[in-house]
N, C-alpha and C positions, 0 to 999 in steps of 0.2 A: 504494500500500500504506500501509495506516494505522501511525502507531507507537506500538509496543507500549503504552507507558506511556500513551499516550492510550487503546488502545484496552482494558485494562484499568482504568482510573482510572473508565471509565463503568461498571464492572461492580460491581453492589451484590448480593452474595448472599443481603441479604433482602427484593430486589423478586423473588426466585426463589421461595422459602418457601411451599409452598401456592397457589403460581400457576400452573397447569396451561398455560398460552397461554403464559406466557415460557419454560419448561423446554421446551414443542414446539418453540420460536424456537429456543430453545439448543440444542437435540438435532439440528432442521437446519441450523444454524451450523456443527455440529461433523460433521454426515456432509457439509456441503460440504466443511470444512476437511480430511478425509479423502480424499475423490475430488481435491481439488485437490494433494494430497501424492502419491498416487498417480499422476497427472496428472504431476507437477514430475518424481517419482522415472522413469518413465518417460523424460521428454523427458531426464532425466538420463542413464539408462543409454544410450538412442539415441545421444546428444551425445558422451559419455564412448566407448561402439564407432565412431564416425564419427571419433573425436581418435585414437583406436588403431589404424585402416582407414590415414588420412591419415598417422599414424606409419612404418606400415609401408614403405606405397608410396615417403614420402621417404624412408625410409633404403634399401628399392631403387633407387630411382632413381639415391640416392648410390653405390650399392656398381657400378650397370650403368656409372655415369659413369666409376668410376675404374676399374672394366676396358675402358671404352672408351679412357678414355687411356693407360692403362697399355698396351695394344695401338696405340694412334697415340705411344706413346715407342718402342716395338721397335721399330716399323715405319721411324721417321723415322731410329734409329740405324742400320737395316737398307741404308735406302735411302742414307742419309750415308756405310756403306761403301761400297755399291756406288759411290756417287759418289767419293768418296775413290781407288778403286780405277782409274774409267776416267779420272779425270785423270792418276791414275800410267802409265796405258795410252798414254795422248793424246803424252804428254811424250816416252814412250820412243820412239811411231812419231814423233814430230817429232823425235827424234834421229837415229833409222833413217834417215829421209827426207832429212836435212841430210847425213848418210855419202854415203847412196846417189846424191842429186845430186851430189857433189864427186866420186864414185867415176866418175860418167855422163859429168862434165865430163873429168875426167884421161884417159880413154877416148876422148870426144869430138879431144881434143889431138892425143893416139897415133895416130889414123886419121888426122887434117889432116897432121901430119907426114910420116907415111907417106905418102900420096896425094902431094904435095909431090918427095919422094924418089923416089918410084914414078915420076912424070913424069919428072923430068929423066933423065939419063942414065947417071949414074956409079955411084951408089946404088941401084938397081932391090931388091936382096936385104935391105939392114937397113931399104928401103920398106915391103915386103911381111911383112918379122916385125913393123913396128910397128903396119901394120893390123891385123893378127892377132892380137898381143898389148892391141892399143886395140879390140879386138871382145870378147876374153877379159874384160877389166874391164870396160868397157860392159854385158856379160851378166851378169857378177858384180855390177852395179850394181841392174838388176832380181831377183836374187833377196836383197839385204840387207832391205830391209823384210819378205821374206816367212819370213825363218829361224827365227823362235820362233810362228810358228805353228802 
């Protein structure tokens, strides 16, 4: 592109004056310089809906992202309780569990004793209540894990 100051500096308005061949020159000068404004203005406004197309879609794109995260935040806090929750779960049957074996073992005892008693000779009857009573706990041992179910 030529500039300006150059490209008027050539222009003398009285090589124009009764020159019929330069004013044709200058009259297609000017219906190019026309069609090529028309020309610009167009690729402009193309240009200008293409920047507003593109505006758009980025600030959708922005608005789907932060409902996507905003939906993977629920979620992660959703899933953090549930996890929160079965480790509280975990904890409690590993207590249960730790009762219910001590409760199985004291039971376990009750019966050896018994049995013990039962054989020999003298004791046959506080034998046979301590199998009884070491069967009672022993059973009561498998139903402690299962009570808050």
């Amino acid at each position: 592109m030529a500039d300006s100051d150059n490209l008027f500096s050539e222009f003398e308005p009285e090589d124009y004056v009764d020159n019929k061949p330069m004013i044709r020159v200058l009259a297609l000068s000017e219906g190019k310089a026309q069609e090529t404004i028309i020309q610009l203005r167009a690729q402009h406004e193309t240009i200008r809906r293409s920047l507003e197309r593109s505006q758009r879609e980025l600030n959708e794109t922005k608005l789907s992202h932060e409902q996507r995260n905003g939906t993977q935040q629920t979620e992660i806090a959703r899933l953090t309780g549930e996890l929160e929750a079965t480790k509280q779960s975990l904890a409690e049957l590993s207590r249960q569990s730790t009762v219910a074996v001590a409760v199985a073992w004291v039971g376990t005892v009750l019966i050896g004793f018994g049995v013990n008693l039962v054989t020999g000779d003298d004791q046959q009857a506080l034998g046979l209540a301590l199998i009884g009573l070491g069967a009672v706990v022993g059973g009561a041992a498998f139903l402690i894990p299962r009570r808050k179910r």
